[in-house]
C-alpha positions in Angstrom: 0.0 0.0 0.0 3.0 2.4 0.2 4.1 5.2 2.8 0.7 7.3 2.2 -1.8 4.3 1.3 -4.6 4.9 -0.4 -7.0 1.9 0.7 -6.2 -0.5 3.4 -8.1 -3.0 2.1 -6.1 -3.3 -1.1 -3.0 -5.3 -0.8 -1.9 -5.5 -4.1 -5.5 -7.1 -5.8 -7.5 -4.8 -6.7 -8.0 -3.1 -10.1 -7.6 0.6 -9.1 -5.4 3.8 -9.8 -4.8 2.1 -13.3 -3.2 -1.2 -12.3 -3.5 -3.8 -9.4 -0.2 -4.9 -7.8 1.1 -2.4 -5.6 4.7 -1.2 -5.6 6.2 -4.3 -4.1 3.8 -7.1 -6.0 0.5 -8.6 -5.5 -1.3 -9.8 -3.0 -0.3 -13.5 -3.8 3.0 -12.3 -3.6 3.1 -10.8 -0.7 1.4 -13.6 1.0 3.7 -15.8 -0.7 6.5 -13.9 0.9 5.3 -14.6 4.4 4.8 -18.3 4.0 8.6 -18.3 2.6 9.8 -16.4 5.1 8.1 -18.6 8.1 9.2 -21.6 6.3 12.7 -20.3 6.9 11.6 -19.5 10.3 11.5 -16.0 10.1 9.9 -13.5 11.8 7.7 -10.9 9.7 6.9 -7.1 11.0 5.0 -5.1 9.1 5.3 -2.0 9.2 1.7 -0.1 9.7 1.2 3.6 8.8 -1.8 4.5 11.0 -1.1 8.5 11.1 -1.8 9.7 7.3 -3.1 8.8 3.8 -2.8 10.2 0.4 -4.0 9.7 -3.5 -7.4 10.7 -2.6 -9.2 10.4 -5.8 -9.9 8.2 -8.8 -7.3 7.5 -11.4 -7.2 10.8 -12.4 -7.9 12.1 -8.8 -11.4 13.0 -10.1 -14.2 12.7 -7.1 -11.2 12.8 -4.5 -11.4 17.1 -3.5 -14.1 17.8 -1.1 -14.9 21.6 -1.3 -15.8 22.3 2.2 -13.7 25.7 3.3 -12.7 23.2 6.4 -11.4 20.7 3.8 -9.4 22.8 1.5 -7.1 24.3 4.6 -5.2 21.4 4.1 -4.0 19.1 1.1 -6.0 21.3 -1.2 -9.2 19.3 0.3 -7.8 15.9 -1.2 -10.1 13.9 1.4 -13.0 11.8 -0.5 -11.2 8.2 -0.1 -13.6 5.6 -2.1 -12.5 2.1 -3.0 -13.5 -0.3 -5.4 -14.7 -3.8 -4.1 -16.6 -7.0 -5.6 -19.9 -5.2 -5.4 -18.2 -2.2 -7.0 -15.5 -2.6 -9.8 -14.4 -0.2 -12.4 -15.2 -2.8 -15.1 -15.7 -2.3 -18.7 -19.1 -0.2 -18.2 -17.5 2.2 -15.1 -15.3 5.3 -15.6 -12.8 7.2 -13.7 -15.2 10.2 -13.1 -16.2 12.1 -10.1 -19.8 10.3 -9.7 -18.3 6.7 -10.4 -15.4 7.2 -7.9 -17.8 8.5 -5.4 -20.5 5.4 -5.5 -17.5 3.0 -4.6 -18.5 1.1 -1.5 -15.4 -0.9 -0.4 -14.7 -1.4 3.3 -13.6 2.0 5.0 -14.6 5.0 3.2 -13.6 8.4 4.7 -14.8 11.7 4.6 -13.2 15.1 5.4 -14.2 15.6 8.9 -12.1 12.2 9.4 -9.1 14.4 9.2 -7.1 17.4 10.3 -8.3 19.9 9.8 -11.8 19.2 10.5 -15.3 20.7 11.7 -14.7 19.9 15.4 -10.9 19.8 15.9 -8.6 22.9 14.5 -5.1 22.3 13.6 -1.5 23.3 14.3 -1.3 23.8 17.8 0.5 20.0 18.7 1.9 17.4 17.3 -1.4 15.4 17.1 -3.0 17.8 15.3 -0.7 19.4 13.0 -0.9 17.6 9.6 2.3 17.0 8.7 3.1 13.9 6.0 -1.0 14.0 4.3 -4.3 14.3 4.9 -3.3 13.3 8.8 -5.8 11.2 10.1 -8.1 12.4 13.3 -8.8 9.7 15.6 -11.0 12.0 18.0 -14.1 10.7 19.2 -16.1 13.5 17.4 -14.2 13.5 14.2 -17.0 12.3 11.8 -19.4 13.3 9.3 -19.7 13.5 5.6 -18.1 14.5 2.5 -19.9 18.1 0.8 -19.9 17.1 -2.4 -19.9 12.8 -2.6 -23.9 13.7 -2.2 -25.8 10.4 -2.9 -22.9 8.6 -1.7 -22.1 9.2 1.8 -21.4 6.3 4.1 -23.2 6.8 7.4 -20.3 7.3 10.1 -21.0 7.7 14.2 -18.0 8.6 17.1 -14.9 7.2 17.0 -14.8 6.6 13.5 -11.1 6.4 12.5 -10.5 5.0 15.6 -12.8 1.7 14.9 -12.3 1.5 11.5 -8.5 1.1 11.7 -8.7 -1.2 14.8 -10.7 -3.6 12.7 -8.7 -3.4 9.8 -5.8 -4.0 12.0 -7.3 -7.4 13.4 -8.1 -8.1 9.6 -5.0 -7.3 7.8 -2.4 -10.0 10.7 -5.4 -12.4 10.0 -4.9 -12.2 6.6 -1.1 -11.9 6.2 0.2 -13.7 9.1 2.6 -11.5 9.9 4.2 -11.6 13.7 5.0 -8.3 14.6 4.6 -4.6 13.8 6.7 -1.2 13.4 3.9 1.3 14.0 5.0 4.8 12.2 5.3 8.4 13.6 3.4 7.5 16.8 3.7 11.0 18.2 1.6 12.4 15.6 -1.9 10.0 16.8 -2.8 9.7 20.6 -0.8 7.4 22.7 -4.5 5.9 23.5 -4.9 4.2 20.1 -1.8 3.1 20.6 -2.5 1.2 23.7 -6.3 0.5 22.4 -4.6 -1.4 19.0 -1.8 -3.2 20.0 -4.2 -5.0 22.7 -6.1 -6.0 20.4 -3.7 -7.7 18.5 -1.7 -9.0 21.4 -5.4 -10.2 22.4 -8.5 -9.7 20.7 -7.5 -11.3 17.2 -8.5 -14.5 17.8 -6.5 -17.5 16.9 -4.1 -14.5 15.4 -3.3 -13.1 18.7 0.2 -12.5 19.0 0.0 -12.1 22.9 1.5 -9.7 24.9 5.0 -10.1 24.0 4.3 -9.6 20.3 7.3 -7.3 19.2 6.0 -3.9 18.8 8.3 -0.7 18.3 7.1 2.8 17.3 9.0 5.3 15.8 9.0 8.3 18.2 11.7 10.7 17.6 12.3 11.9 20.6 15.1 12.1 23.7 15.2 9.3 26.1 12.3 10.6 28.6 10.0 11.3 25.7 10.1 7.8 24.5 10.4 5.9 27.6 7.0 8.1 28.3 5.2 7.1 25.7 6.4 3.3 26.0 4.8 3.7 29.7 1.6 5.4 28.2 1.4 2.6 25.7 1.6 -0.4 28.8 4.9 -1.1 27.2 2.6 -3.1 25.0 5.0 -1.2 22.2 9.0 0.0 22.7 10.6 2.7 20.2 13.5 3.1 18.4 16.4 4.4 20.7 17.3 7.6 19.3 18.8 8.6 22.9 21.1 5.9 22.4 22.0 6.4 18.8 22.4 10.2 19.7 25.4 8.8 21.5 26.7 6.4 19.2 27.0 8.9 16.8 29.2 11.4 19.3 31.3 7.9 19.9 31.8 7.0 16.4 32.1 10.7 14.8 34.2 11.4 18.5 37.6 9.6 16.8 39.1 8.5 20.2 38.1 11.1 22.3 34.6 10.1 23.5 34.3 8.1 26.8 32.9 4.8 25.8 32.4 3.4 29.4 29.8 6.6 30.0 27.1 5.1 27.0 25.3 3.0 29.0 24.0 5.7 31.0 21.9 6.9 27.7 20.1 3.4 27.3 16.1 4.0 27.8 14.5 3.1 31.3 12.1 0.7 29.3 15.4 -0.9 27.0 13.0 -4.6 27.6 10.9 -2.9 25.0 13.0 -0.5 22.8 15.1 -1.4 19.9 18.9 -0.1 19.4 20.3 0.9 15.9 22.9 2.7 14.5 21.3 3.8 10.7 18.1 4.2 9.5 15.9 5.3 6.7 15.6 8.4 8.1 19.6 8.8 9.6 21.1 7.5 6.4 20.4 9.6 3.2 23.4 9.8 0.9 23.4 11.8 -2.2 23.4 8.9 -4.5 21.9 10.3 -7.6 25.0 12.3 -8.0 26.6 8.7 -9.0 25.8 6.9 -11.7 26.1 4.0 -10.4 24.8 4.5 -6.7 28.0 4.9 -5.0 28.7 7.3 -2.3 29.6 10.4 -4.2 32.0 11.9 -1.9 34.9 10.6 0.2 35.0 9.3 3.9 34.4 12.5 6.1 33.3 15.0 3.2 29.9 16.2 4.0 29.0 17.3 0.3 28.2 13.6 -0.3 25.2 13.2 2.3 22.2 15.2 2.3 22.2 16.0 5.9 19.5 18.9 5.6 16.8 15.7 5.2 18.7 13.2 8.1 17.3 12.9 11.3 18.9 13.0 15.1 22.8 13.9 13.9 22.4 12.3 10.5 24.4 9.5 8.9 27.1 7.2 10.5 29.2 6.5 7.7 29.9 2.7 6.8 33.3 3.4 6.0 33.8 4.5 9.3 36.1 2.0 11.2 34.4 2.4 14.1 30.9 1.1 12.7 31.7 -2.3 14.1 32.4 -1.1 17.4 28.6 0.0 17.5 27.3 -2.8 16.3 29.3 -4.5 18.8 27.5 -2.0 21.4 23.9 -2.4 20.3 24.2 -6.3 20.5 25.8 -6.2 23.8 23.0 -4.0 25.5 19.4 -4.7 26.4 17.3 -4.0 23.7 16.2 -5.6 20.3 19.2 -5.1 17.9 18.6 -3.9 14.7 21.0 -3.8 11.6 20.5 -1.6 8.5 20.8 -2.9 5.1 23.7 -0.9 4.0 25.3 -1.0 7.4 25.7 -5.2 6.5 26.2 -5.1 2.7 28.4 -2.6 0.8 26.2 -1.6 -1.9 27.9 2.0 -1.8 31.1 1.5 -2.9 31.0 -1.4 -5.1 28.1 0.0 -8.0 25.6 -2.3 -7.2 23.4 0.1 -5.8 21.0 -0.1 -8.2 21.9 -2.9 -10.0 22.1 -6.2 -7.8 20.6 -9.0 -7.1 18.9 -10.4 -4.2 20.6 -13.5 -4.1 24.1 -12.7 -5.6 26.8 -12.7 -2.5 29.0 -11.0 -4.9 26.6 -8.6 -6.0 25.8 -7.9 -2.1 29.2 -8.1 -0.4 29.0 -8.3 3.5 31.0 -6.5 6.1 32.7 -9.2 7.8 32.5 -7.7 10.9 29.0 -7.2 11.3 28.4 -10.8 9.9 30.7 -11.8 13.2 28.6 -10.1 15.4 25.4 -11.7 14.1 26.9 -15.1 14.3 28.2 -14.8 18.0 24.5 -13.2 19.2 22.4 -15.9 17.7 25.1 -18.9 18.4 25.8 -17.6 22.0 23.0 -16.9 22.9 23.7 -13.5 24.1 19.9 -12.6 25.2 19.8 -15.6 27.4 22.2 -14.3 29.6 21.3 -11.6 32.3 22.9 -8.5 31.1 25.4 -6.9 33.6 28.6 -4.3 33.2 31.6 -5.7 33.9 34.6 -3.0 33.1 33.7 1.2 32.6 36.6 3.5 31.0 37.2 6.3 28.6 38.4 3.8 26.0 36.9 0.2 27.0 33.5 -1.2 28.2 32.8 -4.9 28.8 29.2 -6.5 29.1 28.5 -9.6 30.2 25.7 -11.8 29.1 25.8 -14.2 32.1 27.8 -17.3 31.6 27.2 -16.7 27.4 29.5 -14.4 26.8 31.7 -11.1 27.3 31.6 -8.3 24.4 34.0 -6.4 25.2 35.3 -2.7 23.5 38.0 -0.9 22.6 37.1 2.8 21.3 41.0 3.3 21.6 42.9 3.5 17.4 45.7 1.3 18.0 46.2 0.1 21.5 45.2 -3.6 22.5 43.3 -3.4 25.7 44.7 -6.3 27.9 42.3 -6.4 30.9 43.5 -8.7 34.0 40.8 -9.8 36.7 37.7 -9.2 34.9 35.1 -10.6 37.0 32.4 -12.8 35.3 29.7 -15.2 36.2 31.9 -18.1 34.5 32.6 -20.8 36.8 36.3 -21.5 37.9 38.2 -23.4 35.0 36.1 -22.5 32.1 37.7 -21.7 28.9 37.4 -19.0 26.9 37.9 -18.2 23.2 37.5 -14.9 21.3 34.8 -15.6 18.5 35.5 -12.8 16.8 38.8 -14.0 15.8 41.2 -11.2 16.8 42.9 -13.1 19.3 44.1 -17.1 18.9 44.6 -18.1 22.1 41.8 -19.6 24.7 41.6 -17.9 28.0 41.0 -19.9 31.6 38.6 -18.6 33.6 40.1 -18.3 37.4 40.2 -17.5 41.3 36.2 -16.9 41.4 35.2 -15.9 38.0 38.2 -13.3 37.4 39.7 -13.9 33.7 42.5 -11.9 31.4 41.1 -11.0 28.1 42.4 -9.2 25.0 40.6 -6.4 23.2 41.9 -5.1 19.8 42.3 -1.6 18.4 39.8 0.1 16.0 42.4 0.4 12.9 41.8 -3.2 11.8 44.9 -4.5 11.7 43.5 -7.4 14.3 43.4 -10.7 12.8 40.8 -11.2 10.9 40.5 -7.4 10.7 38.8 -6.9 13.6 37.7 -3.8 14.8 37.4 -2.6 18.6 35.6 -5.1 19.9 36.4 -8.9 21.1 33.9 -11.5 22.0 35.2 -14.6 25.1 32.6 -17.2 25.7 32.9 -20.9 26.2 35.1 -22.6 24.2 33.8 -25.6 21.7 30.3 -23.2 20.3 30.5 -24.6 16.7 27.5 -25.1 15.1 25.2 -22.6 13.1 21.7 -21.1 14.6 19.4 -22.6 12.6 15.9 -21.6 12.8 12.8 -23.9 12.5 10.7 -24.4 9.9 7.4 -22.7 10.7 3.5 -23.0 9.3 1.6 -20.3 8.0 -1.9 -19.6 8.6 -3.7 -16.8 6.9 -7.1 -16.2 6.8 -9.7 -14.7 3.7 -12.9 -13.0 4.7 -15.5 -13.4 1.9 -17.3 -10.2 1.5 -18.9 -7.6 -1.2 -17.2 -5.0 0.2 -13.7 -6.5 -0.7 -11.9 -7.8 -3.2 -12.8 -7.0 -6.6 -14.1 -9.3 -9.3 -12.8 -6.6 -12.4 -11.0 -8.5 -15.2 -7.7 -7.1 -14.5 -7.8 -7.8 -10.9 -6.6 -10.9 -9.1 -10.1 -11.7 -8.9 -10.3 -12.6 -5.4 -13.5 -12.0 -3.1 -16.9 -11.3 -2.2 -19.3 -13.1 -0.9 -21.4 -16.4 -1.6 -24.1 -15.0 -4.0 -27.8 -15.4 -3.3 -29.2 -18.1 -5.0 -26.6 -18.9 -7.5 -24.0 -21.6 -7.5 -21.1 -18.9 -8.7 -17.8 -19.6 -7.7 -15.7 -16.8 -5.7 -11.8 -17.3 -5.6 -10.9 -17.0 -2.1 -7.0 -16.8 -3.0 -3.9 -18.3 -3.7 -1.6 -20.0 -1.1 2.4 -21.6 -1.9 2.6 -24.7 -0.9 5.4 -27.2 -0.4 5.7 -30.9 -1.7 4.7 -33.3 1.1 3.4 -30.8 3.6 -0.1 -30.5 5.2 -2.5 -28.0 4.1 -5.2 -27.6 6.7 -8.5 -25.5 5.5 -11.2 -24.4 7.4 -14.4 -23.0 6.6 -16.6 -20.4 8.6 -19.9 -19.4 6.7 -22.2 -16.6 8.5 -24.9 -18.8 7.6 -25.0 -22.5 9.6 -27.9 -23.8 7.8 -26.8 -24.4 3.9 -24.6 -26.8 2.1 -21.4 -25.2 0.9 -19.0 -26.4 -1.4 -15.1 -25.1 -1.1 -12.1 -27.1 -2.5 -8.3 -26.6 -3.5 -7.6 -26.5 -7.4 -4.2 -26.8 -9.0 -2.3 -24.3 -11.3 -4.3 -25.9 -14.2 -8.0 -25.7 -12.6 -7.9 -29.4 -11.5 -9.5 -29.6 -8.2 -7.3 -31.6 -5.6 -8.9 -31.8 -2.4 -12.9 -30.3 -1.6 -15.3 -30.5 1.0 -19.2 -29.8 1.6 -21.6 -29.7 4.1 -23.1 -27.1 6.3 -22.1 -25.4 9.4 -18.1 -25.1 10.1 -15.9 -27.0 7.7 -12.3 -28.7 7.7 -10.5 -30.6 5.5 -6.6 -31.5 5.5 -4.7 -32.0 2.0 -1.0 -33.2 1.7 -0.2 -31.6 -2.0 2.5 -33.8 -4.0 4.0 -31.2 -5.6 5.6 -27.4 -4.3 3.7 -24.8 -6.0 0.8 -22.7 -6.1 -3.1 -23.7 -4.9 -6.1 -22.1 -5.1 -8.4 -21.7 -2.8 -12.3 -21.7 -4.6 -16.1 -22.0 -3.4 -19.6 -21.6 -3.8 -23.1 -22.9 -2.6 -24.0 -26.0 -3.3 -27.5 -25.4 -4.4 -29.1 -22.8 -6.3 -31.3 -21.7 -3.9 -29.4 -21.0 -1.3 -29.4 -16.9 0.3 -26.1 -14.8 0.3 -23.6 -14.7 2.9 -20.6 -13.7 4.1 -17.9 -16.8 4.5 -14.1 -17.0 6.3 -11.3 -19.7 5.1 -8.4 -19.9 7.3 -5.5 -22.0 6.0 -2.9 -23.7 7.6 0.4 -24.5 5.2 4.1 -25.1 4.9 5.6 -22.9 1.8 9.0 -24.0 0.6 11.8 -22.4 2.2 13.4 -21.0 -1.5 10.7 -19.6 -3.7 10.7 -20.8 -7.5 12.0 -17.9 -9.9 8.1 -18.1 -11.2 7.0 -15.3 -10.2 3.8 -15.2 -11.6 1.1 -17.4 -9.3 0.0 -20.3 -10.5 -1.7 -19.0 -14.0 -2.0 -18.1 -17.4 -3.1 -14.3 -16.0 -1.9 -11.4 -17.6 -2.0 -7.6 -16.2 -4.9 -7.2 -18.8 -6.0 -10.9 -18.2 -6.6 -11.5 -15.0 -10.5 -13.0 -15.3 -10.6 -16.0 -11.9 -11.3 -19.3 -13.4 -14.8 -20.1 -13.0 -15.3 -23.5 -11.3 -17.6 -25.7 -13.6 -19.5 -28.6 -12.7 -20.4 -31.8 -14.9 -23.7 -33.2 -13.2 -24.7 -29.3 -13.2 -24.2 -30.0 -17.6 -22.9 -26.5 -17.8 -21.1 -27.0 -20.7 -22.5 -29.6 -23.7 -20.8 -30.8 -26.8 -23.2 -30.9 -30.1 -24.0 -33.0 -31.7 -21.8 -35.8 -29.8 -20.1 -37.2 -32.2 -19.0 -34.7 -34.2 -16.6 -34.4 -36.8 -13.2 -33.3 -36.7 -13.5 -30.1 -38.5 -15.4 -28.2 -36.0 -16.8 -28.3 -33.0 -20.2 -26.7 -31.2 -20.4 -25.9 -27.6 -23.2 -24.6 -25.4 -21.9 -23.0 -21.9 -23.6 -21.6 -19.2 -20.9 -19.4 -17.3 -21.9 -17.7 -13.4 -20.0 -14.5 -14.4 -17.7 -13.3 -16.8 -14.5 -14.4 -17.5 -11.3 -15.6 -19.9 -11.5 -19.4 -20.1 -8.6 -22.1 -22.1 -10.6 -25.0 -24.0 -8.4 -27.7 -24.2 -8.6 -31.0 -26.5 -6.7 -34.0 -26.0 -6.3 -37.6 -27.4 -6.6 -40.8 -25.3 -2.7 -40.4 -25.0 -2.8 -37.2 -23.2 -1.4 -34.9 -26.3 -3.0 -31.5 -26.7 -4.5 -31.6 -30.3 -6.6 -28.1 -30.4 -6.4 -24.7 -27.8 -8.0 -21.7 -27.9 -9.5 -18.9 -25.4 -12.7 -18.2 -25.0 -14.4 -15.2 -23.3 -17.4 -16.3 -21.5 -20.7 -14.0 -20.4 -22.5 -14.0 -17.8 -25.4 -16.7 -18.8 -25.8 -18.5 -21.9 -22.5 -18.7 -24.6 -22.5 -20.9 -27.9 -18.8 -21.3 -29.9 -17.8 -23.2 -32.7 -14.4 -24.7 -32.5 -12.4 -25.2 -35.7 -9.0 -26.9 -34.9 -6.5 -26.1 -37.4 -6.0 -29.5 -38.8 -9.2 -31.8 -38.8 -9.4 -33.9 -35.8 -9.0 -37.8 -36.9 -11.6 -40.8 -36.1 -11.2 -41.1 -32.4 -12.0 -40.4 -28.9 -10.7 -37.3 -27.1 -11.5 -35.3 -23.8 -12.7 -31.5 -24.1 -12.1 -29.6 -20.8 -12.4 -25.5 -20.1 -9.3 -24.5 -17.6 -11.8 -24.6 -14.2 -13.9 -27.9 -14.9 -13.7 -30.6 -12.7 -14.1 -33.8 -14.8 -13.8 -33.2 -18.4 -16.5 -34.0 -21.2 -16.4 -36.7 -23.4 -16.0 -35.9 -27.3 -16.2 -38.7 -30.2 -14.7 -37.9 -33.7 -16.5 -39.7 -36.7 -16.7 -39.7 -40.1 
């Protein structure tokens, strides 16, 4: 959805703003990206945006200005948000004008008096209310009302509408990605309330997506120590922040060449450091003047400031990779309390090598590490660092030492090029333990002595260590010499079925709304990635208890795998033989069954290395993108006459549920494809002849369209 999004509800499958995936892919991708990643046994945060929106507006922002005086103080009045859903697609028939964009009725419309500036609640006296990045969102209770000029077209709205609306779409958006944890943006701009209000609910109210109350949370306040321990204490630590006191200090240490006292920095670690997260760079720090390279390198040497655009960087600006002292705070921010994080080009040199721009995701030489940080990575996940009480050993100008309790000592050196060789360090290490530097700048094992006293070695920042080491040294036990590996983990995501989602337009993914009244119409739920040999667990929720529903998983080619039906709340477990894509399809069983609304929650295992297909599962293009329609046999939706027939051409009756881009295929009692050809199907009642280009011999063959179950029977004669 981007940094301003438009529609929450849209993740990438909706036909809108002239084109459906979003900047980073689809919706099946992005799915498909958190089933990798868990398979791999990786965490996923997303990061939410819950202060601002922008794009207001159709394609060509038609329908988006609300002319209210109130409204045009701000973002020239671009606050009419209306999305497309399954009830409501562009489609062939729609337009991109002011009265189509305005009749939309997707999930979560808003209206003017939803923002700041608005009818009840001034601007620009506070951070809250000060729009700063968009139309900035007002979550006060009496921030409500309608647009002045969507008339005919206003969704009713009561108190606390933002405020609601977001929560639930929130609770929707981890059940239907999966992911694990959040990074909440600019969180001094919205009440510290909603804070609190939200991340309860999805530590608790999200059902079997709960992430309980140690879900990581961190928002980005950028603020001084107090401020942020504050708000982590107005939030019920249910959140932490990003440490800017902390990195304020880093940065005097690092830009300080020798002459900051390193033993100090602890002091400047937040109160609430259980919750917060410690970096170095960041998005925001970390803005180097790239486009005056070609290529992407940093234009400007180490120390020239003509190479960085520090007008735009927050809290000091940059620290520069190149720096020397770079590992020494990483070595620092995995030593300390606190959720470490590492920034991309902190780890990988993409500034000095001209790959910038140009490399690939998987290409070591494309993305070449700093050896260092690797190091430090290694030694926090291998020994275990955060299992070990955190406690200060040694405090001076030039060295600090932290102990992890009986996992490890990360000791510094902010000195250029002096070892530190400390005698008597006391440790928690029992008497006659071993210890070895795993960073590699010292070879020889150390004995641990006299009641937990032990000698250590700590090398210089110049990098002339072995190994190249760079102010920092790591003892733990001797014999750690196996890799962290991290357990392959399930995915569970869940689809609600509804008319106000989704969006059944032939360029969409054509994914959504709900079971039709009366009508045995198939709706695509979605796509899942599965792997070979692994269970795939499905279960079916329906509104309505009382009716027979049918709901199945089809392969790439339409063939349905596994399906169940019956009424009431449905399960069904599938083991696929092959790695790929599944789709996830399902309709009424009868004909005369009402509407309703329906939720599938699936279980699965993805592979832990993605195919290089990128594309999911289908013959879809951008301007093809019509779901297959899921055809039924016994319900002789399709007939072949007459049957015979001869080989030169064939006639076929269908009766299609809704419109949509079909693949008739004919093949010969040996499998072999003899005749294909596409087909756009209506709504209703379709006749086609079929004239294969060489005349079909004498013979039996099997005619099938893409979504049929059990294909038809076709005799050649004479």
């Amino acid at each position: 959805m981007g940094y301003g999004p438009f529609d929450h509800y849209d993740l990438g499958d909706k036909w809108q703003k002239n084109l459906k995936r979003t900047r980073m892919g689809d919706k099946n991708e992005l799915l498909r990206m958190v089933g990798v990643l868990h398979a791999n046994g990786i965490n996923v945060v997303q990061d939410i945006i819950p202060n601002h929106m922008s794009s207001a507006g159709s394609a060509t922002g038609a329908g988006g200005q609300d002319t209210d005086p109130t409204s045009m103080l701000t973002n020239s009045g671009y606050k009419n948000f209306r999305n497309i859903c399954y009830n409501s697609p562009i489609g062939a028939s729609r337009t991109e004008a002011a009265g189509e964009y305005c009749s939309r009725n997707g999930r979560f419309s808003k209206n003017f008096p939803d923002f700041y500036p608005n009818l009840m609640n001034p601007c620009c006296t506070n951070d809250i209310n000060t729009p700063m990045f968009g139309p900035d969102i007002s979550y006060e209770s009496n921030a409500y009302g309608q647009s002045a000029n969507c008339t005919g077209s206003n969704p009713s709205q009561a108190a606390n509408y933002m405020r609601d609306g977001m929560r639930n779409w929130l609770i929707w958006y981890k059940k239907q990605t999966g992911f694990d944890g959040v990074r909440l943006d600019a969180v001094k701009h919205y009440p510290d309330y909603v804070t609190e209000d939200y991340m309860w609910n999805l530590q608790n109210n999200a059902g079997w997506a709960s992430g309980g109350n140690q879900m990581f949370a961190v928002g980005e306040h950028v603020s001084g120590t107090t401020d942020c321990d504050n708000w982590t204490n107005a939030v019920q630590q249910r959140a932490g922040t990003f440490d800017f006191g902390l990195r304020q200090e880093i940065y005097y240490m690092v830009t300080g060449q020798g002459n900051y006292n390193l033993g100090t920095i602890v002091n400047y670690q937040q109160q609430t450091r259980n919750r917060s997260c410690n970096f170095v760079n960041s998005h925001d720090t970390f803005r180097p003047k790239w486009w005056l390279s070609t290529v992407g390198n940093y234009p400007a040497p180490l120390g020239d400031a003509t190479g960085w655009d520090t007008g735009n960087e927050l809290w000091n600006g940059h620290i520069d990779p190149r720096e020397s002292r770079l590992s020494l705070a990483y070595a620092l921010i995995f030593a300390l309390d606190g959720t470490p994080t590492v920034f991309f080009e902190d780890l990988f040199d993409v500034g000095t090598t001209g790959k910038r721009f140009t490399h690939a995701p998987t290409s070591t030489a494309d993305l070449p590490t700093r050896s260092d940080i690797v190091n430090l990575m290694w030694c926090y996940q291998n020994l275990k660092f955060k299992q070990g009480a955190y406690l200060v050993r040694n405090q001076t100008a030039d060295v600090l030492v932290v102990e992890r309790s009986t996992k490890a000592l990360i000791a510094m050196n902010d000195n250029w090029n002096t070892w530190q060789n400390l005698t008597g360090v006391q440790t928690n290490f029992a008497d006659g333990t071993i210890l070895k530097d795993y960073s590699g700048a010292t070879t020889t094992t150390r004995t641990v002595y006299g009641g937990g006293k032990v000698d250590i070695a700590i090398p210089p920042c110049d990098g002339t260590a072995p190994q190249g080491r760079k102010g920092y040294a790591v003892w733990a036990p001797n014999g750690v010499n196996t890799n962290f590996v991290m357990a392959e983990r399930t995915t569970t995501q869940e689809w609600e079925m509804a008319n106000d989602l989704g969006d059944r337009d032939s360029r969409s993914l054509g994914e959504g709304g709900a079971l039709p009244s009366n009508s045995t119409a198939v709706r695509t739920v979605g796509k899942i990635y599965v792997k070979s040999g692994k269970a795939v667990t499905y279960n079916i929720y329906p509104t309505n208890n009382a009716v027979e529903i049918q709901a199945g998983l089809l392969d790439a080619n339409g063939v349905i795998l596994s399906s169940v039906t019956g009424s009431g709340n449905l399960s069904k477990t599938y083991t696929p033989t092959a790695s790929g894509w599944l789709s996830i399809k399902m309709r009424n069983k009868l004909a005369t069954t009402p509407g309703q609304n329906v939720y599938v929650k699936v279980t699965y295992t993805s592979p832990q290395t993605p195919s290089a297909i990128t594309n999911p599962g289908s013959a879809k293009t951008e301007t093809d993108t019509t779901p297959l329609v899921w055809l039924s046999n016994e319900e002789s939706q399709i007939n072949i006459y007459p049957n015979p027939a001869k080989g030169d051409w064939i006639n076929l009756s269908i009766t299609a549920n809704e419109e949509s881009i079909q693949a008739v295929e004919i093949v010969d009692v040996s499998g072999r494809l003899v005749h294909h050809q596409a087909l756009r199907l209506w709504e209703g009642d379709n006749e086609y002849t079929l004239t294969p280009a060489q005349k079909l011999p004498i013979g039996v063959y099997m005619l099938r369209l893409s979504g049929m179950e059990i294909p038809k029977k076709l005799v050649i004669v004479e």
